[in-house]
Backbone of each chain as nested JSON, in Angstrom:
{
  "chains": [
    {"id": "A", "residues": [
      {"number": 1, "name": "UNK", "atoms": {"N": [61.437, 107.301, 159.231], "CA": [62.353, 106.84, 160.292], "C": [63.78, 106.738, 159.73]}},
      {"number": 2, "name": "UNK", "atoms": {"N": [64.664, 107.129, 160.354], "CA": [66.036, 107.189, 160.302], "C": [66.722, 106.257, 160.812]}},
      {"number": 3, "name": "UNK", "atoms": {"N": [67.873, 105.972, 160.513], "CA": [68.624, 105.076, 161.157], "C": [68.713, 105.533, 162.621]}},
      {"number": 4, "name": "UNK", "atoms": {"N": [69.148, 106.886, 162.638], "CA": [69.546, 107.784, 163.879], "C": [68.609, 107.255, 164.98]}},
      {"number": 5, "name": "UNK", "atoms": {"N": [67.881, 107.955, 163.902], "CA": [66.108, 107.6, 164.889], "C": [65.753, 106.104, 165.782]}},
      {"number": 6, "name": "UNK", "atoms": {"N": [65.741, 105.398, 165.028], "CA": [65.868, 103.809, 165.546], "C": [66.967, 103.472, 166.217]}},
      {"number": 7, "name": "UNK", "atoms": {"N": [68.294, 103.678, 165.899], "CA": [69.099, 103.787, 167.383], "C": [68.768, 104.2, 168.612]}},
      {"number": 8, "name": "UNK", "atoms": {"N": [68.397, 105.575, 168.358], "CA": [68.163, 106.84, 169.434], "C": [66.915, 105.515, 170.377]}},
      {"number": 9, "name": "UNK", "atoms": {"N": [66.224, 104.797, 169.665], "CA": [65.164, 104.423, 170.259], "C": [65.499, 103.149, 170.749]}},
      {"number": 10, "name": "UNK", "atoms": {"N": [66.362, 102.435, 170.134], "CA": [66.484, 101.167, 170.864], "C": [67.309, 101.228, 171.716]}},
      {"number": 11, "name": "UNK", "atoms": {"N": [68.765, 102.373, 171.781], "CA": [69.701, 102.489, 173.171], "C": [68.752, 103.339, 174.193]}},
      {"number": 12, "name": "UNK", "atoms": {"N": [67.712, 104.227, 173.713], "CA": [66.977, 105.187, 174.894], "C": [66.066, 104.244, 175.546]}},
      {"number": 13, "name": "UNK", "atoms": {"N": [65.638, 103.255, 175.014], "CA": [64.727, 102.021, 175.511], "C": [65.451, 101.229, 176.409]}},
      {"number": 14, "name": "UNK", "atoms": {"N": [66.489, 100.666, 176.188], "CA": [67.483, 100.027, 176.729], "C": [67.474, 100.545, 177.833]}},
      {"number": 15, "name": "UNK", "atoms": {"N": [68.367, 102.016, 177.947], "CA": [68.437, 102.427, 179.161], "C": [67.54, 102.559, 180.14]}},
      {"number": 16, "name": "UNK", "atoms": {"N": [66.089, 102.883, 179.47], "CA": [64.977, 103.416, 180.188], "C": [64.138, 102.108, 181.058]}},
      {"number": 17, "name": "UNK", "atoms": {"N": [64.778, 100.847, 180.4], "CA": [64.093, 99.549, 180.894], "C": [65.534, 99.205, 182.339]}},
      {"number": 18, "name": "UNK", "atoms": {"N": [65.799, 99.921, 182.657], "CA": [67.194, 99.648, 183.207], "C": [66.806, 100.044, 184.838]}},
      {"number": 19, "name": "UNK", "atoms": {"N": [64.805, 100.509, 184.455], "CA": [64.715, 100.686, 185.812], "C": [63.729, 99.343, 186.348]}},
      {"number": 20, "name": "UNK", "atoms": {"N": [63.523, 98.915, 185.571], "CA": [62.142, 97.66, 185.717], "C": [62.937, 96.581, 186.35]}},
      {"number": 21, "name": "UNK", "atoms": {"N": [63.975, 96.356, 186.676], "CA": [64.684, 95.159, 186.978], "C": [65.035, 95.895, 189.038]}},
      {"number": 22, "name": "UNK", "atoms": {"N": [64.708, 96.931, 188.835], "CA": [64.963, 97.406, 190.292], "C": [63.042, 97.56, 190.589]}},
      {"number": 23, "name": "UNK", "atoms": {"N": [62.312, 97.46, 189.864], "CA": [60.97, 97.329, 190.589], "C": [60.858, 96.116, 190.848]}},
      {"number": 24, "name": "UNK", "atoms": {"N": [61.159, 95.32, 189.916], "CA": [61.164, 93.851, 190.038], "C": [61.246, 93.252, 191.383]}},
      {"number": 25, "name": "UNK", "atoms": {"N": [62.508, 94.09, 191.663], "CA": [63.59, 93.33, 193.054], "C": [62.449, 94.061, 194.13]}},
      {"number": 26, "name": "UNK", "atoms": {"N": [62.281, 95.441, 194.181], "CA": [61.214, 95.741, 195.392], "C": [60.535, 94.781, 195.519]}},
      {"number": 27, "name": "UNK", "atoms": {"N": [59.291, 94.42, 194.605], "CA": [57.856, 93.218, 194.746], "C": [58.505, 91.887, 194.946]}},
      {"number": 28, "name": "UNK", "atoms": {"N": [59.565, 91.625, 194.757], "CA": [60.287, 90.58, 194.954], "C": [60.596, 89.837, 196.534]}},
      {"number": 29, "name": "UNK", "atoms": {"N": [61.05, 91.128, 196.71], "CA": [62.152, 91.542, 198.414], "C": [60.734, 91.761, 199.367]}},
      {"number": 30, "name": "UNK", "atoms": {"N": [59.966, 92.475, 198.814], "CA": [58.764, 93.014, 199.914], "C": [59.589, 94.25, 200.58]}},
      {"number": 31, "name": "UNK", "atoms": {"N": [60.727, 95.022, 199.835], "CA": [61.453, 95.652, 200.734], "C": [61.914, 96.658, 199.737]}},
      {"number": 32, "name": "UNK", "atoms": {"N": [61.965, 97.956, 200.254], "CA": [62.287, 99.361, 199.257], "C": [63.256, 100.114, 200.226]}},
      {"number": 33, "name": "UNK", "atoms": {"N": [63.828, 99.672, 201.635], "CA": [64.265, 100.398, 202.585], "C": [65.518, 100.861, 202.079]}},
      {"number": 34, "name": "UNK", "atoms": {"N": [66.072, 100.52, 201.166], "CA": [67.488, 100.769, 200.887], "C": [67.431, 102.159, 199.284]}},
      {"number": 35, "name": "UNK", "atoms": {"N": [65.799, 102.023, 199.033], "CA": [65.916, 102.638, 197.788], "C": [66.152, 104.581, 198.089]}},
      {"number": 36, "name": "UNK", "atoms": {"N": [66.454, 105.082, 197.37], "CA": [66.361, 106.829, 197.743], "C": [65.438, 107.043, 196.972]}},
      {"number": 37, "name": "UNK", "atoms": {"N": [64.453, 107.901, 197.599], "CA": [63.258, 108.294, 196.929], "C": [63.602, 109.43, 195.831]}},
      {"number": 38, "name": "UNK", "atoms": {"N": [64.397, 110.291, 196.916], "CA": [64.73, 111.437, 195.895], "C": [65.382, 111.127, 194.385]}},
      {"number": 39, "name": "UNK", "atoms": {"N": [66.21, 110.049, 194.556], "CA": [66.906, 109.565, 192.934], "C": [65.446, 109.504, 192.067]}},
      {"number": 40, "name": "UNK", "atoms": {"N": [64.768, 109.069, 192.336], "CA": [63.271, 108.14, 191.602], "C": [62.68, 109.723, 191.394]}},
      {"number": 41, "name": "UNK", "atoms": {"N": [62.567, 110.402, 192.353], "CA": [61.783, 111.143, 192.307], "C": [62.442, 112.031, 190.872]}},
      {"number": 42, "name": "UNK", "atoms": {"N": [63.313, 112.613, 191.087], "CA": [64.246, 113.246, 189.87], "C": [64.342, 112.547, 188.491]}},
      {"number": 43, "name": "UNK", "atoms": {"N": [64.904, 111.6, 188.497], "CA": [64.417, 110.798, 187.5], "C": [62.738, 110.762, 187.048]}},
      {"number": 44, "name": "UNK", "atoms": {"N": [62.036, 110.487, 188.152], "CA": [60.741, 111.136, 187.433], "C": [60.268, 112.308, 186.524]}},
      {"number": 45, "name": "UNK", "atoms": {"N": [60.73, 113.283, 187.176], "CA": [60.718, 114.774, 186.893], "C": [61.52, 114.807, 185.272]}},
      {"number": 46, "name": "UNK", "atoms": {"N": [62.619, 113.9, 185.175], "CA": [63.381, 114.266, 183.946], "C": [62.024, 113.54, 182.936]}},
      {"number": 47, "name": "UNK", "atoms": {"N": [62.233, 112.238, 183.483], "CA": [61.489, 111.744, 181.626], "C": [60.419, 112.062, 181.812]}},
      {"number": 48, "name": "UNK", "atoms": {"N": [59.472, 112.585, 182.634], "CA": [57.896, 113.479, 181.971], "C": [58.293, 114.585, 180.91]}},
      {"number": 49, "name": "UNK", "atoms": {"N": [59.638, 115.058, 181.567], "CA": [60.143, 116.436, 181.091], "C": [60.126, 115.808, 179.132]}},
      {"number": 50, "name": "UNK", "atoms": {"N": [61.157, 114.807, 179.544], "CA": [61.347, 114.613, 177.522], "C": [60.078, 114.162, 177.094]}},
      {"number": 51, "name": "UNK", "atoms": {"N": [60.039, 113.122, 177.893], "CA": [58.108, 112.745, 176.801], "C": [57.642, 114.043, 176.838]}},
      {"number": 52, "name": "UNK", "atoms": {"N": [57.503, 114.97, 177.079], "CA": [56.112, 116.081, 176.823], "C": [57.13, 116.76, 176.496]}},
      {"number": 53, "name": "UNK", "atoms": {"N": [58.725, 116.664, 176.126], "CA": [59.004, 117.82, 175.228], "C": [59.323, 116.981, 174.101]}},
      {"number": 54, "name": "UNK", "atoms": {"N": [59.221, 116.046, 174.097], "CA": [59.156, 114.755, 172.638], "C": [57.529, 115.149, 171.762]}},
      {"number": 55, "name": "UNK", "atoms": {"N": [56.823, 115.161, 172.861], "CA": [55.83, 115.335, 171.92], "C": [55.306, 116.633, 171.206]}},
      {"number": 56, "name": "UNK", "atoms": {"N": [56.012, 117.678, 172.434], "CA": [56.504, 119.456, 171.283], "C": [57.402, 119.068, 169.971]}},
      {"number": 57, "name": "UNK", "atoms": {"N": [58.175, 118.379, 170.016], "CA": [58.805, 118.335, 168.633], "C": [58.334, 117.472, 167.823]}},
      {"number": 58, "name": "UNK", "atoms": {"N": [57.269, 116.74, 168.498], "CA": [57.144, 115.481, 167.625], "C": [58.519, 114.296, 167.25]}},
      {"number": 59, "name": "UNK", "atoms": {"N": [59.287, 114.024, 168.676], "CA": [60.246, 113.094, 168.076], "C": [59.812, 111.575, 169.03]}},
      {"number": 60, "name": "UNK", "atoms": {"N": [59.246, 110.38, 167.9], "CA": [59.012, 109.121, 168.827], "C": [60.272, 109.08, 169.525]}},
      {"number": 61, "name": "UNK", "atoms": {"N": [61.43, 108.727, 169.213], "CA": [62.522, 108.025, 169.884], "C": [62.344, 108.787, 171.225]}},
      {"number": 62, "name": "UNK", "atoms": {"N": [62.121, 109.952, 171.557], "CA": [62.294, 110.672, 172.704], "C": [61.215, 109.798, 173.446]}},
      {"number": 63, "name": "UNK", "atoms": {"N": [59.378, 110.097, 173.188], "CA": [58.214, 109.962, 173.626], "C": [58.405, 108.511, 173.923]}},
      {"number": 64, "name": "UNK", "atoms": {"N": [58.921, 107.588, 173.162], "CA": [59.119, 105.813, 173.541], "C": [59.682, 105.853, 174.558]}},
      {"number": 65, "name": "UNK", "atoms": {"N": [61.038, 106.327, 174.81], "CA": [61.933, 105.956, 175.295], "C": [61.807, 106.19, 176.281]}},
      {"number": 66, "name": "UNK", "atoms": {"N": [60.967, 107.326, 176.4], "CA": [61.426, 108.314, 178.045], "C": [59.345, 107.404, 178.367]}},
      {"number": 67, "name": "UNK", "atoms": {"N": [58.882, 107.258, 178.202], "CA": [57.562, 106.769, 178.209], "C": [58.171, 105.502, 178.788]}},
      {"number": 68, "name": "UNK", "atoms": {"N": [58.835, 104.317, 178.733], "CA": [59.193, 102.954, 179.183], "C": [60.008, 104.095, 180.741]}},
      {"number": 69, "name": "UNK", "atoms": {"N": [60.998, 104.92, 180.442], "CA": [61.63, 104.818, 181.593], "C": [60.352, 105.705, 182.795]}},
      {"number": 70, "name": "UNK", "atoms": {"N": [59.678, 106.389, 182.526], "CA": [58.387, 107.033, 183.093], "C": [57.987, 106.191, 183.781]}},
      {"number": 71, "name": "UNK", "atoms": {"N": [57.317, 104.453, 183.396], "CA": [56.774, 104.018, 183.545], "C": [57.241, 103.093, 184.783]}},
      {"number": 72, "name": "UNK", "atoms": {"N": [58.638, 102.235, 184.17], "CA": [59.501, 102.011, 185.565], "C": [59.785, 103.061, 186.428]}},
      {"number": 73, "name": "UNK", "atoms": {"N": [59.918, 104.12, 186.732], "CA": [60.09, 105.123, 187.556], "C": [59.173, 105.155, 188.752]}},
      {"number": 74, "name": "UNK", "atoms": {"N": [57.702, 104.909, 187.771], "CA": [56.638, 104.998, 188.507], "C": [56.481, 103.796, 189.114]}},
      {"number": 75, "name": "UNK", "atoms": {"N": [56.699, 102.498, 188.556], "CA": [56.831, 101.196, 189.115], "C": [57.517, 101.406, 191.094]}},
      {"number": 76, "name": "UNK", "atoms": {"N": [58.815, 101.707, 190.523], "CA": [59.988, 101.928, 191.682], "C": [59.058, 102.333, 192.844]}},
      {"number": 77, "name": "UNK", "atoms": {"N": [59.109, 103.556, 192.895], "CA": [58.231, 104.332, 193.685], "C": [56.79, 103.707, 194.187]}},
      {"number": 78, "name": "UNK", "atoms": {"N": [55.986, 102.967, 192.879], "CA": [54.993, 102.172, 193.595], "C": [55.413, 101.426, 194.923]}},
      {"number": 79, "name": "UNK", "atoms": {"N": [56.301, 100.977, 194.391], "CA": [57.101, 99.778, 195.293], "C": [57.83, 100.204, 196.388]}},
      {"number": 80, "name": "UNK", "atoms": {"N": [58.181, 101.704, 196.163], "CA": [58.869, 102.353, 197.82], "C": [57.621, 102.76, 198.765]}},
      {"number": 81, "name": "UNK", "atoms": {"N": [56.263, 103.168, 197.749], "CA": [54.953, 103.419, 198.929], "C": [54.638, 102.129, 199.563]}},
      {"number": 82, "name": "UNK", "atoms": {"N": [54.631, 101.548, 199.055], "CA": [53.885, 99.89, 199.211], "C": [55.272, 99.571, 200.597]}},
      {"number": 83, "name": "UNK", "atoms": {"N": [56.489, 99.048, 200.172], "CA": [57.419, 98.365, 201.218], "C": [58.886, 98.938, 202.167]}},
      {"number": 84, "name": "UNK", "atoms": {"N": [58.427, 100.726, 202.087], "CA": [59.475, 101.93, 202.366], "C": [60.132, 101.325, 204.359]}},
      {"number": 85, "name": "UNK", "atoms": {"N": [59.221, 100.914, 204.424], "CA": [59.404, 100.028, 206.554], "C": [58.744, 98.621, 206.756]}}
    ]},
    {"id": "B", "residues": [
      {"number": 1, "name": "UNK", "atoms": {"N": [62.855, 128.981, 172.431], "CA": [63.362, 128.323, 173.184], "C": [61.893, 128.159, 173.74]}},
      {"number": 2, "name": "UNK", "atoms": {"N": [60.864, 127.123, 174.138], "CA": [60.317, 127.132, 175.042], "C": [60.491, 126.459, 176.375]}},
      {"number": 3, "name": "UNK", "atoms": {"N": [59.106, 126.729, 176.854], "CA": [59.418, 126.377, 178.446], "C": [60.169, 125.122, 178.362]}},
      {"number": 4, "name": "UNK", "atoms": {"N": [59.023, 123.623, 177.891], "CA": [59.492, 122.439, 177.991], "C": [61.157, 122.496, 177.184]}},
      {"number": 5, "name": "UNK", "atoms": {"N": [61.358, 122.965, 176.418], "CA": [62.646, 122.448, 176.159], "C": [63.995, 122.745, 176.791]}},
      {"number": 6, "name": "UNK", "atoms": {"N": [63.748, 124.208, 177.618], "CA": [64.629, 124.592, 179.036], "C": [64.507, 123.478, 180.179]}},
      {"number": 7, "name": "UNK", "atoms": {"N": [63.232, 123.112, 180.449], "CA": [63.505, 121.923, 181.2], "C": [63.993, 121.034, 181.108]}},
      {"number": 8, "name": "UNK", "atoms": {"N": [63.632, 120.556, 180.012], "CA": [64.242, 119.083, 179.457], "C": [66.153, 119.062, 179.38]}},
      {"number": 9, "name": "UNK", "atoms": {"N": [66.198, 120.515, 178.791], "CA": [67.641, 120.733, 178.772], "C": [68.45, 120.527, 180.375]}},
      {"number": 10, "name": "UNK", "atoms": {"N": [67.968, 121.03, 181.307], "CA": [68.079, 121.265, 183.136], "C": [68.064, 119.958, 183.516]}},
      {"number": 11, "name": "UNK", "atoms": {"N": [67.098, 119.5, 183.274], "CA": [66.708, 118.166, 183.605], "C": [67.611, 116.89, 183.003]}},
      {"number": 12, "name": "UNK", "atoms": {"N": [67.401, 117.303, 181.875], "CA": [68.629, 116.095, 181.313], "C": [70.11, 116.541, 181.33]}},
      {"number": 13, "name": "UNK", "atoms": {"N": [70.57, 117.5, 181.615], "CA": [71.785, 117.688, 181.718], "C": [72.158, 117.459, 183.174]}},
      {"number": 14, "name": "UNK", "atoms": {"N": [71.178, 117.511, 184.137], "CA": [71.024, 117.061, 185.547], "C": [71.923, 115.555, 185.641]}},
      {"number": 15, "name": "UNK", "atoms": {"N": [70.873, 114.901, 184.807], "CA": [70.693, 113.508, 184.577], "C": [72.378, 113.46, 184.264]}},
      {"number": 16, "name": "UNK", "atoms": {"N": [72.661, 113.715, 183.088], "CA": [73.996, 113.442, 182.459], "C": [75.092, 113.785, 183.119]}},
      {"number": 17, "name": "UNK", "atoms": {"N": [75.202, 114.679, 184.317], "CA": [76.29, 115.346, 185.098], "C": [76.664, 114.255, 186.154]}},
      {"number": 18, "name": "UNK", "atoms": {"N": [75.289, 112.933, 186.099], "CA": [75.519, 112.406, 187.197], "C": [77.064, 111.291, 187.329]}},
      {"number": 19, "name": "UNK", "atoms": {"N": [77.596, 111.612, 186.114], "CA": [78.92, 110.951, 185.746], "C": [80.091, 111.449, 186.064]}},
      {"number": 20, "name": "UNK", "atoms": {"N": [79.802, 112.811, 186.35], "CA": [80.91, 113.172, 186.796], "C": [81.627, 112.894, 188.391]}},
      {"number": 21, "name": "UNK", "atoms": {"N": [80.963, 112.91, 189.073], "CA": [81.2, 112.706, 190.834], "C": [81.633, 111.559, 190.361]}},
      {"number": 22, "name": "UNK", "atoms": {"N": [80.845, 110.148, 189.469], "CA": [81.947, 109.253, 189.547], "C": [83.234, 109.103, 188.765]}},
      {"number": 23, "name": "UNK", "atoms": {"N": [83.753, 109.697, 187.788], "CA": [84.793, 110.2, 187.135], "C": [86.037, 110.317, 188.348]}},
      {"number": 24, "name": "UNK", "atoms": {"N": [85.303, 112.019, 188.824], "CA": [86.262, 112.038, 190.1], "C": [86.806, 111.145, 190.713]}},
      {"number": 25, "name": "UNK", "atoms": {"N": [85.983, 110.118, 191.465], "CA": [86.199, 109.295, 192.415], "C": [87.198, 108.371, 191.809]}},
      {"number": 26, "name": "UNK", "atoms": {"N": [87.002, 108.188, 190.943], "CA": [88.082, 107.264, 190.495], "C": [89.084, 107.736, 190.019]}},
      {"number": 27, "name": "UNK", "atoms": {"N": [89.183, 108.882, 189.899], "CA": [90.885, 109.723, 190.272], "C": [91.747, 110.316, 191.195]}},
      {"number": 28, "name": "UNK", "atoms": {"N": [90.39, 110.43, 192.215], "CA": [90.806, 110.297, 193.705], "C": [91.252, 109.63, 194.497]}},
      {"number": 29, "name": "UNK", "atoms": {"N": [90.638, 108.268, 194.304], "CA": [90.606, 107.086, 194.546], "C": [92.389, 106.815, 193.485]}},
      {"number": 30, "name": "UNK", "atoms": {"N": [92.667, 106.834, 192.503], "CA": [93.514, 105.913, 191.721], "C": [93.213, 104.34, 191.972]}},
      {"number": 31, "name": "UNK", "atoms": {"N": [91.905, 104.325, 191.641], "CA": [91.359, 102.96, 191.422], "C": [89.855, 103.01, 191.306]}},
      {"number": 32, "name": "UNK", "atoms": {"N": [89.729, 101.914, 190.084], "CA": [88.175, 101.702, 189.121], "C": [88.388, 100.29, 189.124]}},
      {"number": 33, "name": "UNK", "atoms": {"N": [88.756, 99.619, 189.805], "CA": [88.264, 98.325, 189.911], "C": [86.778, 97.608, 190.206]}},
      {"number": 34, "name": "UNK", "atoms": {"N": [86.158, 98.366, 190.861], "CA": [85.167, 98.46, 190.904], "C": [83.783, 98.814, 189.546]}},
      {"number": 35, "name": "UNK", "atoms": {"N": [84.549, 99.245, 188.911], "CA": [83.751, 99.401, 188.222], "C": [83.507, 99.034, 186.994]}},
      {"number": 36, "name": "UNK", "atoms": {"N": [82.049, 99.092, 186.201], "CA": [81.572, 97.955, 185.256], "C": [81.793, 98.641, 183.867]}},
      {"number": 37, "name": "UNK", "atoms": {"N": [82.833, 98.156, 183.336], "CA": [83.279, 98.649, 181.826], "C": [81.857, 98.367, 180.608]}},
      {"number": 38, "name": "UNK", "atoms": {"N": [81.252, 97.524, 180.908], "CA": [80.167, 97.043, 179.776], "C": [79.284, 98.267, 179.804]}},
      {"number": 39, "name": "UNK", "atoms": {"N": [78.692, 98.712, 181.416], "CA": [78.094, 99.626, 181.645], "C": [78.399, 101.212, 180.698]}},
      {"number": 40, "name": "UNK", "atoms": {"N": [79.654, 101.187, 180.609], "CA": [80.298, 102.623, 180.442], "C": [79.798, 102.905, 179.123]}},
      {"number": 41, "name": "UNK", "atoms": {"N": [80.18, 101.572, 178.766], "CA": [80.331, 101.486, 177.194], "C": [79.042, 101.783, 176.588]}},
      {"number": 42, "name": "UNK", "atoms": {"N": [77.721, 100.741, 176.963], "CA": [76.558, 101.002, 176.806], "C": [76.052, 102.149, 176.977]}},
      {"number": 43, "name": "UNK", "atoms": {"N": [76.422, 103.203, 177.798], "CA": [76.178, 104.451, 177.984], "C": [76.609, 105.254, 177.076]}},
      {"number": 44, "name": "UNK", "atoms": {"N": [78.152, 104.925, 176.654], "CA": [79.004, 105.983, 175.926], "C": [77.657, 105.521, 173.994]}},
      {"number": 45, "name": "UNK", "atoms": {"N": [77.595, 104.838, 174.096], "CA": [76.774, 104.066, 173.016], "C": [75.439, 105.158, 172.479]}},
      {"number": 46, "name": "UNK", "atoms": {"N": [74.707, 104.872, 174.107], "CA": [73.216, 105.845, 174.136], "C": [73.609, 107.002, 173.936]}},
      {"number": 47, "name": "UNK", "atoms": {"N": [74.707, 107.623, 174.856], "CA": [74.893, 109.27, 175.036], "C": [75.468, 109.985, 173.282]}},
      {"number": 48, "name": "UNK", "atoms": {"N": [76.143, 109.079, 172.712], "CA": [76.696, 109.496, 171.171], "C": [75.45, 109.164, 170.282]}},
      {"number": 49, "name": "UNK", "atoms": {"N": [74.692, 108.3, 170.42], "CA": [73.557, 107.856, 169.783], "C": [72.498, 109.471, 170.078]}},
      {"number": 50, "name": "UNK", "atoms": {"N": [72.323, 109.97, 171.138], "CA": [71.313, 111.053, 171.62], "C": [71.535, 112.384, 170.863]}},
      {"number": 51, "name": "UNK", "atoms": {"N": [73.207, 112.403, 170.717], "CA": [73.873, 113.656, 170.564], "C": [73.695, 113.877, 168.891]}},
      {"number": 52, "name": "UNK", "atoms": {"N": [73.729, 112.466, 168.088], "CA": [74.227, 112.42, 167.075], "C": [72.441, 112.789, 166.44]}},
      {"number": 53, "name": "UNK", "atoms": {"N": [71.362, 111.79, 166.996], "CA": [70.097, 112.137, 166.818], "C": [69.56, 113.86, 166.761]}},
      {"number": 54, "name": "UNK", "atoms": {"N": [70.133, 113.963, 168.095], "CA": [69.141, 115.644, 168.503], "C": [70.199, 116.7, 167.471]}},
      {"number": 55, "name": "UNK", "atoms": {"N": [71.257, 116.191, 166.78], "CA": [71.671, 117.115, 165.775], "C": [70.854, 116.954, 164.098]}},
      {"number": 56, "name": "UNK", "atoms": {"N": [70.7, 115.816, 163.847], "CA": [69.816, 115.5, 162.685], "C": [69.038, 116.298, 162.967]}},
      {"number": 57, "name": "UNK", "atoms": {"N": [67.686, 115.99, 164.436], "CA": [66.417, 117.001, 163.739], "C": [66.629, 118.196, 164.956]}},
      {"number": 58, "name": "UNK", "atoms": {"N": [68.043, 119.063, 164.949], "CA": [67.901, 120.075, 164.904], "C": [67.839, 120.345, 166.834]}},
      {"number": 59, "name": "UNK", "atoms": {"N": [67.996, 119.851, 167.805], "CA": [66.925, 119.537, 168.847], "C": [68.548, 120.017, 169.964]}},
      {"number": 60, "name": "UNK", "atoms": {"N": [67.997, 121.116, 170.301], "CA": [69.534, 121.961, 171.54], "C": [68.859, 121.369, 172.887]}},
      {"number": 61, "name": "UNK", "atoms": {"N": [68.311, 121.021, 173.301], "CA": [68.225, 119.768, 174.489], "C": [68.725, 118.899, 174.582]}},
      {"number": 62, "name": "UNK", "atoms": {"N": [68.513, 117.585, 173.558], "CA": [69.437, 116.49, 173.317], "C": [70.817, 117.035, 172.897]}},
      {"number": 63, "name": "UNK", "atoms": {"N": [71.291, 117.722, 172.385], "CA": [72.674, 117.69, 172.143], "C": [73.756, 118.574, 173.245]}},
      {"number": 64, "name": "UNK", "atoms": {"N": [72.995, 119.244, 174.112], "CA": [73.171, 119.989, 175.347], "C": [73.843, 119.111, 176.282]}},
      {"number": 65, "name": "UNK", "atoms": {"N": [72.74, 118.749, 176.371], "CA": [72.079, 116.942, 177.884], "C": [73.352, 116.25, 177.48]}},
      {"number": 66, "name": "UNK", "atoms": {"N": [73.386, 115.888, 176.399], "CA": [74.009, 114.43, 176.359], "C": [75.65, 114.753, 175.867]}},
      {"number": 67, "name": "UNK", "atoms": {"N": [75.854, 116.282, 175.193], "CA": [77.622, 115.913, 175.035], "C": [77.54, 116.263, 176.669]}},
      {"number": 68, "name": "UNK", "atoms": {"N": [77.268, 116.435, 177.4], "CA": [77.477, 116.364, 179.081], "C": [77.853, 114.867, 179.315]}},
      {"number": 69, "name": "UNK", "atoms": {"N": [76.557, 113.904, 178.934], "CA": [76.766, 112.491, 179.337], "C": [77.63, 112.11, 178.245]}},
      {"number": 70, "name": "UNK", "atoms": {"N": [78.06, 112.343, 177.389], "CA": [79.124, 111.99, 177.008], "C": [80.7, 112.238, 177.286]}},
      {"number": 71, "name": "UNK", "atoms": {"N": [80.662, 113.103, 177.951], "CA": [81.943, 113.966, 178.391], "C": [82.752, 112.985, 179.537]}},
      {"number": 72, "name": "UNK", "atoms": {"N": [81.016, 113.058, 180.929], "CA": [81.329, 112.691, 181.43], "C": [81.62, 110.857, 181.762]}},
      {"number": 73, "name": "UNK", "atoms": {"N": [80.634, 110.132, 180.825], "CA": [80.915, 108.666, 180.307], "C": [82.84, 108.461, 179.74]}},
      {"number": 74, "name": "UNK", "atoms": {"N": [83.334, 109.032, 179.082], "CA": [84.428, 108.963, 178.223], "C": [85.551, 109.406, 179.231]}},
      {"number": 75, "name": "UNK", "atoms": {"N": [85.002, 110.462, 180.652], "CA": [85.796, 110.555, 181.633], "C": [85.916, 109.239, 182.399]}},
      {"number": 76, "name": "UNK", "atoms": {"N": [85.152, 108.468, 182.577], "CA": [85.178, 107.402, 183.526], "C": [85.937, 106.316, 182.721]}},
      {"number": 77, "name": "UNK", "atoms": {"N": [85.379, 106.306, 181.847], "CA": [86.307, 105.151, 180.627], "C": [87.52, 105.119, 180.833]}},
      {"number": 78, "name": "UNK", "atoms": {"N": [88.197, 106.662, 180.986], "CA": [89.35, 106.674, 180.647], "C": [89.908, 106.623, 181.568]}},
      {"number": 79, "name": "UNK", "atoms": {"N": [89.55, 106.976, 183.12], "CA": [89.821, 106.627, 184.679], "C": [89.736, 105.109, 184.168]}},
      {"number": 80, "name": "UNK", "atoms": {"N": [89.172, 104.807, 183.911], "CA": [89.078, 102.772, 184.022], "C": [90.142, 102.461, 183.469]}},
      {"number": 81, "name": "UNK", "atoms": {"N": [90.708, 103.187, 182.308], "CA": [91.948, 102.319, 181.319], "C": [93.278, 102.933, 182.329]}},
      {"number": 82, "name": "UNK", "atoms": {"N": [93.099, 104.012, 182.814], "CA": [94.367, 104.026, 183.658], "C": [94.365, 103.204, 184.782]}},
      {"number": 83, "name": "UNK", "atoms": {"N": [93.048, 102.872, 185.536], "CA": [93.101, 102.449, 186.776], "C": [92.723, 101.421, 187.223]}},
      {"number": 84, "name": "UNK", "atoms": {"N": [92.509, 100.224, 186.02], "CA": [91.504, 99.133, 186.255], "C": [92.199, 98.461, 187.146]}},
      {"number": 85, "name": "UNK", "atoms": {"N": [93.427, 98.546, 187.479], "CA": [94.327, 97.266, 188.435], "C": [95.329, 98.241, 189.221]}}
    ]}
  ]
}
């Protein structure tokens, strides 16, 4: 592990947790009417993209990082099926 | 070049372009009052952190993607220092 590396992972984490505070507010609100699916949806599409090209190169910082934001992504979206009307 | 790493490149440079429309706006506008300097910064942080990583191990996705989000992060910054008031 690199310094690089452990940066790369604690600002790509950072950012990637930057979606869990907007799932939060859905289950919170009982309400997703204001969210755009398509943003979530794209954003989906990107970090599967790096985790599974993190794990072609074998780089954690990528596979962590984009794996936390994957995960809120998928949160969001839980939360737009569940409270979209 | 494989598949996943053309995507990832598309995909995250997707991601990173999304700075620019707001760049614009706030030169259109001649005003960024609105907007959150901590944010920028934290970004400009991740996006030099990504660029500086995917050059260590070698990786033309990350350094593609992100001097984009860096370009366009350092554009908004600098709309903010002309236009914060």
């Amino acid at each position: 592990m690199t310094l690089l590396s452990i940066l790369a992972t604690i600002f790509g984490s950072g950012m990637a947790l930057s979606n869990f505070p907007q799932a939060l507010k859905i289950f919170k609100r009982k309400s997703a009417r204001d969210i755009s699916l398509l943003t979530y949806v794209l954003l989906f599409l990107g970090s599967v993209t790096w985790v599974l090209y993190g794990i072609e190169i074998k780089s954690y910082p990528l596979i962590i990082a984009n794996s936390f934001g994957t995960i809120g992504v998928v949160l969001v979206v839980i939360g737009w099926s569940f409270y979209r009307k």
